[in-house]
PDB file of N, H, CA, C and O in Angstrom:
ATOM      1  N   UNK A   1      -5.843   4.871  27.692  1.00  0.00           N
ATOM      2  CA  UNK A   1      -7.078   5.422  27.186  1.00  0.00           C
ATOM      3  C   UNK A   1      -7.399   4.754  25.845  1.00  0.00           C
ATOM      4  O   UNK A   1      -6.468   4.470  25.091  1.00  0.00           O
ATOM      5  N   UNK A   2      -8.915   4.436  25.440  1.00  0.00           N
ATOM      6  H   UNK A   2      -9.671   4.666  26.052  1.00  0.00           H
ATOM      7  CA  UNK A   2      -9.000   3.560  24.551  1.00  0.00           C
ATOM      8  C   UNK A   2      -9.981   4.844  23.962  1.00  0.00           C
ATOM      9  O   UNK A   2     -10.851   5.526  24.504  1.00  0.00           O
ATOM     10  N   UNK A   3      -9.290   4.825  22.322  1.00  0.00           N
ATOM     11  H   UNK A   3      -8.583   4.272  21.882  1.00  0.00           H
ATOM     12  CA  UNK A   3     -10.310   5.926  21.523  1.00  0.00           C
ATOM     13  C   UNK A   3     -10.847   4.784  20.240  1.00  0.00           C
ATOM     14  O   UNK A   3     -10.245   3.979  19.530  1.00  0.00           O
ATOM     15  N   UNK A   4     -12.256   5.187  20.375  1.00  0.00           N
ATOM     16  H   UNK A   4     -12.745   5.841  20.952  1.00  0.00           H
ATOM     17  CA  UNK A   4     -12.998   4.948  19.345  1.00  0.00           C
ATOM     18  C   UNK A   4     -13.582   5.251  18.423  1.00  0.00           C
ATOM     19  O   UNK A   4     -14.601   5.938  18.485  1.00  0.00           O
ATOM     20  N   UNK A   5     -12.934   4.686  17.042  1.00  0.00           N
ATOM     21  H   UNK A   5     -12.106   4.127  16.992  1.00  0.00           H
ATOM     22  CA  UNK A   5     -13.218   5.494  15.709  1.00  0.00           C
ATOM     23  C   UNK A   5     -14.616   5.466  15.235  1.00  0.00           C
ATOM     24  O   UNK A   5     -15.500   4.798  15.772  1.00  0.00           O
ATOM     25  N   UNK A   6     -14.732   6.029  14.470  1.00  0.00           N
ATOM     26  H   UNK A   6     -14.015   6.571  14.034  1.00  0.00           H
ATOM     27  CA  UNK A   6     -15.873   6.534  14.120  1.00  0.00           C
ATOM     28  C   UNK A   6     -16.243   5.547  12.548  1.00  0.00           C
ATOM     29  O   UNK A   6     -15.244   4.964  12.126  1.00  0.00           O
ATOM     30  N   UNK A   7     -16.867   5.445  12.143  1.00  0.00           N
ATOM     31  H   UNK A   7     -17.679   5.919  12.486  1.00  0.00           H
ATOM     32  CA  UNK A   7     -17.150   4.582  11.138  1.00  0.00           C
ATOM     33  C   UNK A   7     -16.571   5.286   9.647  1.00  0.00           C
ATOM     34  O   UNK A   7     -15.915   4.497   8.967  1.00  0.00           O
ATOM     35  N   UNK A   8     -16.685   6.208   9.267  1.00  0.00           N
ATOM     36  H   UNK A   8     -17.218   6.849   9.820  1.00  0.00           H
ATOM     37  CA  UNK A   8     -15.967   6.893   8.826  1.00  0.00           C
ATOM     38  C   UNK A   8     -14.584   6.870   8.741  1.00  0.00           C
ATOM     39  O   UNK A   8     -13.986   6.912   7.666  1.00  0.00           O
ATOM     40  N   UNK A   9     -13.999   6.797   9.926  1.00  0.00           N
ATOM     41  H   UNK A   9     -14.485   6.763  10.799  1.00  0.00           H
ATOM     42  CA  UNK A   9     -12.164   6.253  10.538  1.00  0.00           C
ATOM     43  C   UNK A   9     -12.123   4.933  10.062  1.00  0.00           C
ATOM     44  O   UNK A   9     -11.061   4.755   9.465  1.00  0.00           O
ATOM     45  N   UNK A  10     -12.898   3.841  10.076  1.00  0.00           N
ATOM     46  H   UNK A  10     -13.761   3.985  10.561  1.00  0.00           H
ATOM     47  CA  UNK A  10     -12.594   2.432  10.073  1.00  0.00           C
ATOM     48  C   UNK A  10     -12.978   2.704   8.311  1.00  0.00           C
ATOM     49  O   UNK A  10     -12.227   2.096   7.549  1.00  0.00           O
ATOM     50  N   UNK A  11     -13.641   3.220   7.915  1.00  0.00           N
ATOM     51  H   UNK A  11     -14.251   3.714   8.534  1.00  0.00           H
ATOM     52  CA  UNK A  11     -13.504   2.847   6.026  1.00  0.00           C
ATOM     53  C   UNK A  11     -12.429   3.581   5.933  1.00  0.00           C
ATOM     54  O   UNK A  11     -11.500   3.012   5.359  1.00  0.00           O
ATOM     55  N   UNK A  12     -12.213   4.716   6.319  1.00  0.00           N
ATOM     56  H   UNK A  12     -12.968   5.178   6.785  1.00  0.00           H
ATOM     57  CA  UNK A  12     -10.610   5.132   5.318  1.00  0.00           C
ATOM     58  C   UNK A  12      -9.644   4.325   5.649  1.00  0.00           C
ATOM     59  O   UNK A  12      -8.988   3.934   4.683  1.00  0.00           O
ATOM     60  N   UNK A  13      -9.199   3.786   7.058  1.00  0.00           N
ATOM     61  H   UNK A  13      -9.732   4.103   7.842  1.00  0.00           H
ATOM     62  CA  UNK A  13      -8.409   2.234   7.633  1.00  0.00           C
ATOM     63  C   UNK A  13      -9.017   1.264   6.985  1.00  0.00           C
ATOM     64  O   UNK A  13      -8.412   0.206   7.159  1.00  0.00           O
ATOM     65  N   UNK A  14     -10.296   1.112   6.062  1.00  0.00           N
ATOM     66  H   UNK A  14     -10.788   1.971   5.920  1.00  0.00           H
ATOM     67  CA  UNK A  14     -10.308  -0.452   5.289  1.00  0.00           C
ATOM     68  C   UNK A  14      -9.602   0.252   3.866  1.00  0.00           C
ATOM     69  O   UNK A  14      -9.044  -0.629   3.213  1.00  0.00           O
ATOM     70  N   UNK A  15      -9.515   1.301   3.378  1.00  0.00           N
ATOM     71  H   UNK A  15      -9.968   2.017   3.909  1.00  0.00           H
ATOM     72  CA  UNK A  15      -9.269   1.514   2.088  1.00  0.00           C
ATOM     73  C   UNK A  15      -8.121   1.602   2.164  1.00  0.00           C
ATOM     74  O   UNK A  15      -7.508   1.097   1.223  1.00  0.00           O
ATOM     75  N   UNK A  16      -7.431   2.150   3.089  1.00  0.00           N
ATOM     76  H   UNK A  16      -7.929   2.560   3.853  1.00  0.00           H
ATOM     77  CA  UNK A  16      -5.792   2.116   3.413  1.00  0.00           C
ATOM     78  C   UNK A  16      -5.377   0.904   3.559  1.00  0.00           C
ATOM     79  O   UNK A  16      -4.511   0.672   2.715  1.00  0.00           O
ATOM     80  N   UNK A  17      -5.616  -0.124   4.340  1.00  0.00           N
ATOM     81  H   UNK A  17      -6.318   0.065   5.026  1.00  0.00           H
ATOM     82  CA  UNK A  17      -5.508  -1.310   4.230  1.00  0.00           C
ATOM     83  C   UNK A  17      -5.550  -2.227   3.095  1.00  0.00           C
ATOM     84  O   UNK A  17      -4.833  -3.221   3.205  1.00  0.00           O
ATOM     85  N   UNK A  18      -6.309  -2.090   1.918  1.00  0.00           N
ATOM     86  H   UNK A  18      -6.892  -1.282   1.829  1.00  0.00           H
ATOM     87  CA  UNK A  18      -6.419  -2.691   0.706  1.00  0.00           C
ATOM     88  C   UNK A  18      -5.626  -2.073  -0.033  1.00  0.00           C
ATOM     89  O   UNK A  18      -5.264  -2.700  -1.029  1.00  0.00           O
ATOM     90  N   UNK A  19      -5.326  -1.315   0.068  1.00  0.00           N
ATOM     91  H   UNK A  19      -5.620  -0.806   0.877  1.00  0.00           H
ATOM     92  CA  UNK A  19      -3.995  -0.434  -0.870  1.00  0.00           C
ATOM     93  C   UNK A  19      -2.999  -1.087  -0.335  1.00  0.00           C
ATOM     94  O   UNK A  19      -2.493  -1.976  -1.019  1.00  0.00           O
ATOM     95  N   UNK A  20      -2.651  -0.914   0.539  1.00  0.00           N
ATOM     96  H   UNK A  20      -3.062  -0.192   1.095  1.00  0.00           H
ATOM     97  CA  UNK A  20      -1.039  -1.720   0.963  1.00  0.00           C
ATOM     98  C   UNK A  20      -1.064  -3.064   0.534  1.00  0.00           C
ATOM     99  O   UNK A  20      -0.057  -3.686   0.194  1.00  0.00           O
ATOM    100  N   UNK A  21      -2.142  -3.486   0.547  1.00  0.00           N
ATOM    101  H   UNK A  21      -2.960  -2.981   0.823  1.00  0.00           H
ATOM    102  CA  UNK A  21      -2.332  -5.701   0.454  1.00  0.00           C
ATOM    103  C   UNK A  21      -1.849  -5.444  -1.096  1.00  0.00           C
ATOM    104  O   UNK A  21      -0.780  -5.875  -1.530  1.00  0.00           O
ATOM    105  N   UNK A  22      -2.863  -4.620  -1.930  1.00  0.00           N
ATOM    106  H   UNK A  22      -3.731  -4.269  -1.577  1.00  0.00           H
ATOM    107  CA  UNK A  22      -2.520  -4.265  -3.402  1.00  0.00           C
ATOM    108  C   UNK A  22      -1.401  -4.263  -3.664  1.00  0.00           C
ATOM    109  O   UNK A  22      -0.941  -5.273  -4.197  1.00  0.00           O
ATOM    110  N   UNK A  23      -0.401  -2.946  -3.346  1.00  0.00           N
ATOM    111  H   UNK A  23      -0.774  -2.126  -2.913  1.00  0.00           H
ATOM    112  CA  UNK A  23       0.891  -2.750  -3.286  1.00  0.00           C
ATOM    113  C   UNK A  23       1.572  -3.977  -3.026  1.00  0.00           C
ATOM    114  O   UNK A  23       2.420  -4.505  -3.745  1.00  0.00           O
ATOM    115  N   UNK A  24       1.243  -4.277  -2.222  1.00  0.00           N
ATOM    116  H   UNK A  24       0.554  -3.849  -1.637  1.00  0.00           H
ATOM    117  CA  UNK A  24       2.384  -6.162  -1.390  1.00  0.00           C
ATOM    118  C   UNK A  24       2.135  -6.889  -3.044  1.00  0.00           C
ATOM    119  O   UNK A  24       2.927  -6.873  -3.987  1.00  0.00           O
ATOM    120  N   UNK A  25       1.089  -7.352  -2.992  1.00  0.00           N
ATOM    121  H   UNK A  25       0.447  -7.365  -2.225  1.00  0.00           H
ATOM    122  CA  UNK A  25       0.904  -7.940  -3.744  1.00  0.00           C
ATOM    123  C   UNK A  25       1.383  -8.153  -5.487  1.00  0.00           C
ATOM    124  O   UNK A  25       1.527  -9.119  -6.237  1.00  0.00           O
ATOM    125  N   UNK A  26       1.550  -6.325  -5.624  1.00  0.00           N
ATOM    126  H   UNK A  26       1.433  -5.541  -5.015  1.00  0.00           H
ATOM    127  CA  UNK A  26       1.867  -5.943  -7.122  1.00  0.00           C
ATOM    128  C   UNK A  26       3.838  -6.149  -7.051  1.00  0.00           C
ATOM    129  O   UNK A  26       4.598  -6.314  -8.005  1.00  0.00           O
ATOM    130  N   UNK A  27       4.108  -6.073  -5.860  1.00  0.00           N
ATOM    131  H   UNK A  27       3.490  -5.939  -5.085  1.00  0.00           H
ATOM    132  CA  UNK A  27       6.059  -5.764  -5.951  1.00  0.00           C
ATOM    133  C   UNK A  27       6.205  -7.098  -5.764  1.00  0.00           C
ATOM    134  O   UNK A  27       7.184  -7.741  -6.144  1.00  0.00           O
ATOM    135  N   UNK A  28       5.112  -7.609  -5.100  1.00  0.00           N
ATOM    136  H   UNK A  28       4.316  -7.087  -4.791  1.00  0.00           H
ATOM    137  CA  UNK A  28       5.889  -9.345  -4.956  1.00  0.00           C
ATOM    138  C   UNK A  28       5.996 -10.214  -6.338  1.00  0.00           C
ATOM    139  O   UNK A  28       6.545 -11.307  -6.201  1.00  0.00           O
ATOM    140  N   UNK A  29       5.695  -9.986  -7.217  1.00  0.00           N
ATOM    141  H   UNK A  29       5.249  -9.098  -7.328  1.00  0.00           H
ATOM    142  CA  UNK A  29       5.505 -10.170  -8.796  1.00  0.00           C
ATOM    143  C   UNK A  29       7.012  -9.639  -9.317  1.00  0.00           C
ATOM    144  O   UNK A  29       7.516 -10.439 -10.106  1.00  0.00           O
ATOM    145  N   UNK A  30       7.716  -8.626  -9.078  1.00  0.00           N
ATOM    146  H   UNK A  30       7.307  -7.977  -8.437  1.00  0.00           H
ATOM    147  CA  UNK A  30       8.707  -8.273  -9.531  1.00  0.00           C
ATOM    148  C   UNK A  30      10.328  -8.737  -9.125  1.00  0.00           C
ATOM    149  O   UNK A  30      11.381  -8.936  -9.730  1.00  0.00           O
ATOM    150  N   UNK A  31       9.735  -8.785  -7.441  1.00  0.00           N
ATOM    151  H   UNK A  31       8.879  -8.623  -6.949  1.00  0.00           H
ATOM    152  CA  UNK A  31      11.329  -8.946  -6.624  1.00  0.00           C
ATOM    153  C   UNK A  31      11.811 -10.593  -6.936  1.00  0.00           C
ATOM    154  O   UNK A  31      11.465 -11.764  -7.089  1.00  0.00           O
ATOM    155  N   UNK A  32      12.966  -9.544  -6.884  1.00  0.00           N
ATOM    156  H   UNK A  32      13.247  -8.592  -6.760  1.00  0.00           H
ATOM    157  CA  UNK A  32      14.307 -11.389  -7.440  1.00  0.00           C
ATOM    158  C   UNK A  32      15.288 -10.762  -7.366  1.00  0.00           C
ATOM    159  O   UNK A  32      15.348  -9.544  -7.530  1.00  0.00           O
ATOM    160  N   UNK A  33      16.663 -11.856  -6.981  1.00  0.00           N
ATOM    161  H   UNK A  33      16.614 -12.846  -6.847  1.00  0.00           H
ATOM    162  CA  UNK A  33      17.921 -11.260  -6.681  1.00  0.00           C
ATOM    163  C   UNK A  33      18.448 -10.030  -8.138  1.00  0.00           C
ATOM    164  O   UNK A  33      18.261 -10.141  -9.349  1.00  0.00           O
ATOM    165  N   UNK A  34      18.988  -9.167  -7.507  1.00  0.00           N
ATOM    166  H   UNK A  34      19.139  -9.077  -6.523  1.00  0.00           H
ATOM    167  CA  UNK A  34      19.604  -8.134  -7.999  1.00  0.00           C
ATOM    168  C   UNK A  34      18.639  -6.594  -8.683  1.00  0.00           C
ATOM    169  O   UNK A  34      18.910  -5.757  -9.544  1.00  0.00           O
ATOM    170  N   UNK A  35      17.377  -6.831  -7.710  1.00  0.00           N
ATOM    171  H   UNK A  35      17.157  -7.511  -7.010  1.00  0.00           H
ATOM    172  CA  UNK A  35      16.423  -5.615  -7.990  1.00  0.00           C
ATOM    173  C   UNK A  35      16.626  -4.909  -7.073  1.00  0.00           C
ATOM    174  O   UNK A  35      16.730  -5.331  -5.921  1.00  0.00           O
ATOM    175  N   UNK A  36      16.725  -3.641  -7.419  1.00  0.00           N
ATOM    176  H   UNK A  36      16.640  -3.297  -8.355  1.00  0.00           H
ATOM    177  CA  UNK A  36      17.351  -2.696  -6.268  1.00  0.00           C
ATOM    178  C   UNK A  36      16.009  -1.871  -5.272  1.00  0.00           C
ATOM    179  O   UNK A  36      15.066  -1.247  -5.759  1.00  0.00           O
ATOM    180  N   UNK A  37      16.276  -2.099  -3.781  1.00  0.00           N
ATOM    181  H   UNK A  37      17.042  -2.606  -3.386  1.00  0.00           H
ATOM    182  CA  UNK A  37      15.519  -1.662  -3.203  1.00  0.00           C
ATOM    183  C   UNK A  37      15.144  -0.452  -3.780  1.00  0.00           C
ATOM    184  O   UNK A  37      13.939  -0.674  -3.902  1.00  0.00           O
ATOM    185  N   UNK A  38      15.343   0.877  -4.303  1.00  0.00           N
ATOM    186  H   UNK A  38      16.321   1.057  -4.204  1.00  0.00           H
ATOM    187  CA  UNK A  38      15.248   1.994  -5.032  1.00  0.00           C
ATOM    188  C   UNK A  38      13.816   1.612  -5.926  1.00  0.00           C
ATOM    189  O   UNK A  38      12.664   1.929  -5.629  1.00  0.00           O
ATOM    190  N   UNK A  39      14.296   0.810  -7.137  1.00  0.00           N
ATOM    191  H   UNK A  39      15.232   0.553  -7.378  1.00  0.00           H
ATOM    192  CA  UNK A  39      13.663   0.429  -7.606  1.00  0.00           C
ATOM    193  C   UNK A  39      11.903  -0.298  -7.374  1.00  0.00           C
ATOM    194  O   UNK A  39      10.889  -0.104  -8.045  1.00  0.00           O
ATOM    195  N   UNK A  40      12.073  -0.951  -6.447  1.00  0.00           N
ATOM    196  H   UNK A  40      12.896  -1.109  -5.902  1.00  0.00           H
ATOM    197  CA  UNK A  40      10.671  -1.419  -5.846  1.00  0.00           C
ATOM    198  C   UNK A  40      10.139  -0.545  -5.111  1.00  0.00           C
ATOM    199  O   UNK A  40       8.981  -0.872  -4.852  1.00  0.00           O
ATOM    200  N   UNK A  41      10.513   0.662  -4.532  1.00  0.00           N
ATOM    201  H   UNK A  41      11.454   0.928  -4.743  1.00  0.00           H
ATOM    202  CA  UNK A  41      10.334   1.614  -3.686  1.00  0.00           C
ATOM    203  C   UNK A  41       9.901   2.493  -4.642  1.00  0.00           C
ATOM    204  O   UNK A  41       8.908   3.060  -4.187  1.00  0.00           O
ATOM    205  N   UNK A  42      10.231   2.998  -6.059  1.00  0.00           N
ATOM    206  H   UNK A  42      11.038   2.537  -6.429  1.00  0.00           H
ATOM    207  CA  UNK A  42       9.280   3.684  -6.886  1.00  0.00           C
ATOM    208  C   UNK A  42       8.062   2.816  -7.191  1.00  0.00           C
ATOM    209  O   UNK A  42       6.979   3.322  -6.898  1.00  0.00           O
ATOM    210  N   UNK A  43       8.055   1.758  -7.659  1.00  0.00           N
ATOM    211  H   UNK A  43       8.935   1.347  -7.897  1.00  0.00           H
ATOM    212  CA  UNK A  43       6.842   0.721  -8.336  1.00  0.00           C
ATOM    213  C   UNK A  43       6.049   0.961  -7.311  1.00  0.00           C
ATOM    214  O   UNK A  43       4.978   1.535  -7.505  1.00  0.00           O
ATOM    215  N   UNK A  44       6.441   0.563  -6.045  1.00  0.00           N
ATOM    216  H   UNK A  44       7.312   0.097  -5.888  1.00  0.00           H
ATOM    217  CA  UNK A  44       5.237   1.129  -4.871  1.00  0.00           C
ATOM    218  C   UNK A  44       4.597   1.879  -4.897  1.00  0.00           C
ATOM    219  O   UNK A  44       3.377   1.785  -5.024  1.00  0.00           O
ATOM    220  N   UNK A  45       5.618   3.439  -4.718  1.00  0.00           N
ATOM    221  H   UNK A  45       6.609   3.516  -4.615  1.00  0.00           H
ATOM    222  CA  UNK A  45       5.387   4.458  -5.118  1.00  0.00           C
ATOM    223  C   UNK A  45       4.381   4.818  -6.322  1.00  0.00           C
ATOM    224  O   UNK A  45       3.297   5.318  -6.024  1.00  0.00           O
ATOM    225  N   UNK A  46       4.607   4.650  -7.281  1.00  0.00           N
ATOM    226  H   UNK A  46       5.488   4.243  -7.523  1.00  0.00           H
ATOM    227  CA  UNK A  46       3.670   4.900  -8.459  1.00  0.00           C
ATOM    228  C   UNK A  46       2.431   4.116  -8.416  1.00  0.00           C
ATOM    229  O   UNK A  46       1.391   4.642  -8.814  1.00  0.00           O
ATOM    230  N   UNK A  47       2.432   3.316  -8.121  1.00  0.00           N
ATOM    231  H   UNK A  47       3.277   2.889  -7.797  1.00  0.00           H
ATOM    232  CA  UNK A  47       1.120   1.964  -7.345  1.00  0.00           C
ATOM    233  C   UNK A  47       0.263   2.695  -6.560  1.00  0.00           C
ATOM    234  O   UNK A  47      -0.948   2.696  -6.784  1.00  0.00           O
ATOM    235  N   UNK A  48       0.825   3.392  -5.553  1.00  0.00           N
ATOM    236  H   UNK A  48       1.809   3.390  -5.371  1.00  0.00           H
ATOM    237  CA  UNK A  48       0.004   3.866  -4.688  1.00  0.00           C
ATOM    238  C   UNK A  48      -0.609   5.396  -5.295  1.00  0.00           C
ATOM    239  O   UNK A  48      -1.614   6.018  -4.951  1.00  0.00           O
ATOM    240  N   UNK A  49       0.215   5.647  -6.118  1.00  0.00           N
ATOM    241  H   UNK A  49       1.032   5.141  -6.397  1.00  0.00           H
ATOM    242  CA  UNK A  49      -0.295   7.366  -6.279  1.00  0.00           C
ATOM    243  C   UNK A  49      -1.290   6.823  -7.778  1.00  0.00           C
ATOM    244  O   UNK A  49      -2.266   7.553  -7.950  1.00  0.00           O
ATOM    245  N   UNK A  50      -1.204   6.127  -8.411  1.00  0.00           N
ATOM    246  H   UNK A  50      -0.411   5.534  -8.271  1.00  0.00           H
ATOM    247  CA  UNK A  50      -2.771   5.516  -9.121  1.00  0.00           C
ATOM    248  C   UNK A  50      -3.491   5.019  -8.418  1.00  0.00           C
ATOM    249  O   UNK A  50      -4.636   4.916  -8.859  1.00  0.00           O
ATOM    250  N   UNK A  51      -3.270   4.551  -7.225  1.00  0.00           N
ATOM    251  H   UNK A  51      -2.340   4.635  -6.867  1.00  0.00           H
ATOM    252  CA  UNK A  51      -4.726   4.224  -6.406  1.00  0.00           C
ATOM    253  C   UNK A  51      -5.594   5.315  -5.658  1.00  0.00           C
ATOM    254  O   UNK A  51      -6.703   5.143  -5.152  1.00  0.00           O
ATOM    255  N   UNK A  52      -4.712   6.680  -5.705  1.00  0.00           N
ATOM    256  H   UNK A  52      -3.811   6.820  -6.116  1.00  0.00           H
ATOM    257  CA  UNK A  52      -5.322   7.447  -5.460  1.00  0.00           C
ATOM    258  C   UNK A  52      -6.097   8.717  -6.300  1.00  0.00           C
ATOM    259  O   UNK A  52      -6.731   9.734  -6.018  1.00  0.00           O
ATOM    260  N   UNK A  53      -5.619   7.973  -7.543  1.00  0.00           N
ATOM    261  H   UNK A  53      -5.104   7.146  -7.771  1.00  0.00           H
ATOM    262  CA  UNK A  53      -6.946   8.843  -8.739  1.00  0.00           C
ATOM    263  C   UNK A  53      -7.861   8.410  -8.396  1.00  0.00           C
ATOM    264  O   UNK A  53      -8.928   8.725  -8.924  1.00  0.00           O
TER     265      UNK A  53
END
């Protein structure tokens, strides 16, 4: 069965989508040997919860 979103569905999937590219984009600046997954997993974390002010 094929469901089709509503235009409404596809902007919150484009704004969700630019947040993650954001996110990729902001941890790939940081990672290098001996950064602890923990660590990049908050920066994400906090990344994403200012993109949602």
């Amino acid at each position: 069965m094929i469901i089709i979103k509503s235009n409404s569905e596809i902007e919150y999937m484009r704004q969700a989508g630019k947040v993650v590219a954001n996110t990729l984009q902001k941890i790939e600046k940081v990672i290098k040997p001996g950064i602890t997954t923990g660590y990049i997993d908050g920066l994400a974390e906090n990344f994403i919860i200012e993109q949602l002010d």
